[in-house]
C-alpha positions in Angstrom: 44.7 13.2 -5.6 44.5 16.9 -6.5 43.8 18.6 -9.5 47.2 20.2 -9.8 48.5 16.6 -9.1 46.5 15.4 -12.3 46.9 18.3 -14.7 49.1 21.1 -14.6 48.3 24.6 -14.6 49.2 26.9 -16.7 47.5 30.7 -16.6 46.8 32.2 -19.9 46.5 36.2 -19.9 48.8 39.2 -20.9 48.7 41.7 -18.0 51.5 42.2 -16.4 50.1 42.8 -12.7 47.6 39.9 -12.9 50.8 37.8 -14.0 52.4 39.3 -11.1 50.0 38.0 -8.4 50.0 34.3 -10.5 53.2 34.1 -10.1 52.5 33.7 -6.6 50.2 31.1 -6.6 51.8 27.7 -6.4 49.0 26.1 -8.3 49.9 28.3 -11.3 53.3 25.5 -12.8 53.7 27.9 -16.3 52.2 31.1 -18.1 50.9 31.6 -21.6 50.2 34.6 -23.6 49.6 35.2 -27.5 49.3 38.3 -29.9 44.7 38.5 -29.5 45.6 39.1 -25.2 48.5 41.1 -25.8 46.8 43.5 -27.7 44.1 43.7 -25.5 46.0 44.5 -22.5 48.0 47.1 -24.4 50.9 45.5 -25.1 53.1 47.5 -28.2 56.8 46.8 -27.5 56.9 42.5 -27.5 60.5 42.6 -26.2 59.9 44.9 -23.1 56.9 43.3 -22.4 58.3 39.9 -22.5 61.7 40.5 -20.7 59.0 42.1 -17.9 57.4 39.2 -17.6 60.6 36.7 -17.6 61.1 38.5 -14.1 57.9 37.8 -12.8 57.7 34.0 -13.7 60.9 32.9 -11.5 61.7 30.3 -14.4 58.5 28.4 -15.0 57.6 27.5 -18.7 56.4 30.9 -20.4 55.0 30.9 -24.2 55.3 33.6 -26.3 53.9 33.6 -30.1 55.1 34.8 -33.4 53.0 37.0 -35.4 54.5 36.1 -38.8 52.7 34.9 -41.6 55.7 33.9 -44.1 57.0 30.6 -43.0 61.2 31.7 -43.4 60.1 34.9 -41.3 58.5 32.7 -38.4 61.4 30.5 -37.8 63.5 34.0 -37.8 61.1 35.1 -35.2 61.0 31.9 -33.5 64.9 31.9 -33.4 64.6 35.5 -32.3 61.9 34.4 -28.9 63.9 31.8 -28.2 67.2 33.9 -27.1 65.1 35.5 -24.3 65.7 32.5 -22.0 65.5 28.6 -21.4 62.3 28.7 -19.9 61.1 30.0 -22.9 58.2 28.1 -25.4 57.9 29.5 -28.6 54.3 29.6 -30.4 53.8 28.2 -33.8 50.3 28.4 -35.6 49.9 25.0 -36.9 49.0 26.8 -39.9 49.6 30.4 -41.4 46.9 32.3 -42.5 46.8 30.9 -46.0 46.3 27.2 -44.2 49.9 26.4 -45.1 51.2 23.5 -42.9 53.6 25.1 -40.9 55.6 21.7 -40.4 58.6 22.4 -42.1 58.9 25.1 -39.7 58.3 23.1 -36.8 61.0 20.5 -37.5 63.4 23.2 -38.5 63.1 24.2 -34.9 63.0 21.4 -33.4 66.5 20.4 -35.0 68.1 23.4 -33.4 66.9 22.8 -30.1 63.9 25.1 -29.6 61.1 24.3 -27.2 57.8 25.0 -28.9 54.4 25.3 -28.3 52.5 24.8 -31.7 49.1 26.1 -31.0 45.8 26.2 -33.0 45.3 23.2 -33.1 41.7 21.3 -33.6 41.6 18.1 -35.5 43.8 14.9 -34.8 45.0 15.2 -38.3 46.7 18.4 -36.9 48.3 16.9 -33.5 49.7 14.0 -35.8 51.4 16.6 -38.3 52.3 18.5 -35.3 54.1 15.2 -33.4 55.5 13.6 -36.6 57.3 17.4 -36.6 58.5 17.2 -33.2 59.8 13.9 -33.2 63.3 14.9 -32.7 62.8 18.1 -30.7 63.7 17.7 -26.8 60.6 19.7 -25.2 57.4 20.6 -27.4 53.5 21.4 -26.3 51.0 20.8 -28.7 48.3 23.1 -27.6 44.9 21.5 -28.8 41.8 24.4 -28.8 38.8 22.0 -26.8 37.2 25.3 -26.0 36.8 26.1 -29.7 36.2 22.5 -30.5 33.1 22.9 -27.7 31.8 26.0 -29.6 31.2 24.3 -32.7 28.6 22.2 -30.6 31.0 19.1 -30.6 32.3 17.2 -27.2 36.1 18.1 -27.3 36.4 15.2 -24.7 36.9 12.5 -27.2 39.6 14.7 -29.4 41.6 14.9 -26.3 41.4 11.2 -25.4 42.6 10.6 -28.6 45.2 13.1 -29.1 46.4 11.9 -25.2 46.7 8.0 -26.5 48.7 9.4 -30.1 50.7 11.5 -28.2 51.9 8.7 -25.6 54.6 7.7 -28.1 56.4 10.9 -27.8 57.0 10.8 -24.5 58.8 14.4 -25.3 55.6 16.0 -26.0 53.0 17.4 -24.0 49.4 18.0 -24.6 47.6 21.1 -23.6 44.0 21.9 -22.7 43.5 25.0 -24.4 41.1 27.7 -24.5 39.1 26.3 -21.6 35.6 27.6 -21.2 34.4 26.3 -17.5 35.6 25.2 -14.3 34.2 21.5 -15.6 37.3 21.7 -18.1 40.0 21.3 -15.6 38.4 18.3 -14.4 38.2 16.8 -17.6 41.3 17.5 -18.8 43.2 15.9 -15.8 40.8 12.9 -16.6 41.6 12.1 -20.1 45.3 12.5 -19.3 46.0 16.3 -20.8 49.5 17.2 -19.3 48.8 20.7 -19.2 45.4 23.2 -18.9 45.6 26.9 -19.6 43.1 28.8 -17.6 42.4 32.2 -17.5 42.4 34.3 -14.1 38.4 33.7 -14.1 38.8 30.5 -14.2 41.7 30.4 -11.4 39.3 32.3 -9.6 36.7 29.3 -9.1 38.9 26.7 -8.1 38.4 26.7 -4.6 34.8 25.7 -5.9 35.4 22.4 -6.9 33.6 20.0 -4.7 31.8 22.3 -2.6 28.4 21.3 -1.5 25.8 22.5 -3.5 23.3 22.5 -0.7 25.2 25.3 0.7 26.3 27.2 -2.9 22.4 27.3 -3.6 21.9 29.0 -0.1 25.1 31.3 -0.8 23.1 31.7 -4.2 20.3 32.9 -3.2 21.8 35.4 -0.4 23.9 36.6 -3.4 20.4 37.9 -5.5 19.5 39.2 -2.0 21.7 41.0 -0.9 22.4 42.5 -4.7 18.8 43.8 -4.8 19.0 45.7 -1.4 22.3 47.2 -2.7 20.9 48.2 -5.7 17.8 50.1 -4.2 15.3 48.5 -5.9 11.9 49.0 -4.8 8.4 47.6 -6.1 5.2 48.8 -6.0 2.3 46.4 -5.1 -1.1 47.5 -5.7 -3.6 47.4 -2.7 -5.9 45.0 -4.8 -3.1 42.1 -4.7 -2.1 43.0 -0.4 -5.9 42.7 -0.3 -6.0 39.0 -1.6 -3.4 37.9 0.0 -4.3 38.8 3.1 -7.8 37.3 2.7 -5.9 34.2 1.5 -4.0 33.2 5.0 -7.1 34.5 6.9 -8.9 31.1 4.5 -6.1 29.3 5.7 -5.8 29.9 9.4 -9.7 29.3 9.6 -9.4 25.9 7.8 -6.3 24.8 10.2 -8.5 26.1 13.0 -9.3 23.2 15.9 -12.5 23.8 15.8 -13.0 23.3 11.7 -11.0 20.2 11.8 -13.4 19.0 14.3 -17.0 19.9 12.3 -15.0 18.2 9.2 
């Protein structure tokens, strides 16, 4: 069975032409985006920006974040995201900045029909606040950081088995994969059971590499340094002293593979 099969794929950026050419690819099921990639692709008017990419997703499941901090202004903001369209999955930190649980605000929207994506997540304490939140909403992600769980020098491997076995018992919510560092992630993910990976256009970009032989990749490898160093110009100097030696060196060896040695040894 295929990866996409296993896991869906969801591609995590914020420029609007990359999204374009995702949207194309039918391994990419959904798009996600928040305020850190928006800003770094430019982004200053949310709506526009938003309503652009609506048209370019064709109605897959996009997520778009709020960037309050007070929880009455998030589920304004929420409410607010929501109207753009059905396909729409609003982000929810599972926490404002002040580490204030955000679950009131969760099951507030979840009441009133909202699809959200609580995000920020990193303990199991926080996918069980999250879930007990969402018990009565009718489409939620809970978007667990493995990524960030892997930079702390921890596995994230067991968190997501776990959080895939608490989860089963909401069959309304699904788990993501977030914040995905290598290729190996994917593969991972749709082995513990995640229902959903974010990857970023990198990591889209490597896909075809699963499986390949690595015979042939350390070959491709090596061409790749090759080929690199004649396009770069480099050139290096050896000194006479060191073509010296090693010419005296294979002359040492052809004499000693010689017939005629072989036969007075």
């Amino acid at each position: 069975m295929s990866i996409q099969h296993r896991v869906k794929i969801f591609a995590d950026g914020a420029d609007l032409a990359t999204m374009r050419k995702l949207a194309m690819d039918p391994l990419v099921q959904g798009f996600t985006t928040n305020p850190t990639l928006m800003r770094q692709a430019g982004v200053t008017d949310y709506e526009a920006f938003a309503k652009s990419v609506l048209s370019i997703v064709s109605g897959r499941p996009v997520s778009f974040e709020v960037f309050a901090d007070e929880l009455d202004e998030m589920e304004r903001q929420a409410l607010a995201i929501a109207g753009w369209g059905k396909n729409v999955y609003v982000k929810i930190p599972i926490t404002n900045t002040k580490g204030v649980s955000t679950a009131p605000v969760l099951h507030a929207l979840a009441r009133q029909g909202v699809n959200v994506n609580v995000t920020a997540l990193l303990t199991m304490k926080q996918v069980e606040t999250a879930a007990e939140a969402l018990a009565l909403c009718r489409s939620a992600c809970i978007s667990v950081f493995a990524g960030r769980i892997a930079d702390t020098g921890r596995d994230p491997v067991p968190v997501m088995a776990a959080a895939v076995e608490y989860l089963a018992r909401y069959p309304q919510l699904e788990l993501i994969w977030a914040s995905p560092r290598e290729l190996l992630n994917v593969l991972q993910a749709a082995t513990v059971g995640c229902h959903i990976i974010t990857v970023t256009p990198e990591l889209l970009k490597k896909l075809p590499l699963v499986g390949k032989d690595l015979a042939q990749y350390s070959l491709e490898t090596v061409k790749m340094f090759y080929e690199d160093g004649q396009k770069a110009g480099l050139s290096l100097r050896v000194p006479e002293t060191v073509r010296a030696g090693m010419a005296h060196k294979r002359e040492k060896a052809d004499d000693q593979s010689h017939p005629l040695v072989e036969t007075l040894n």
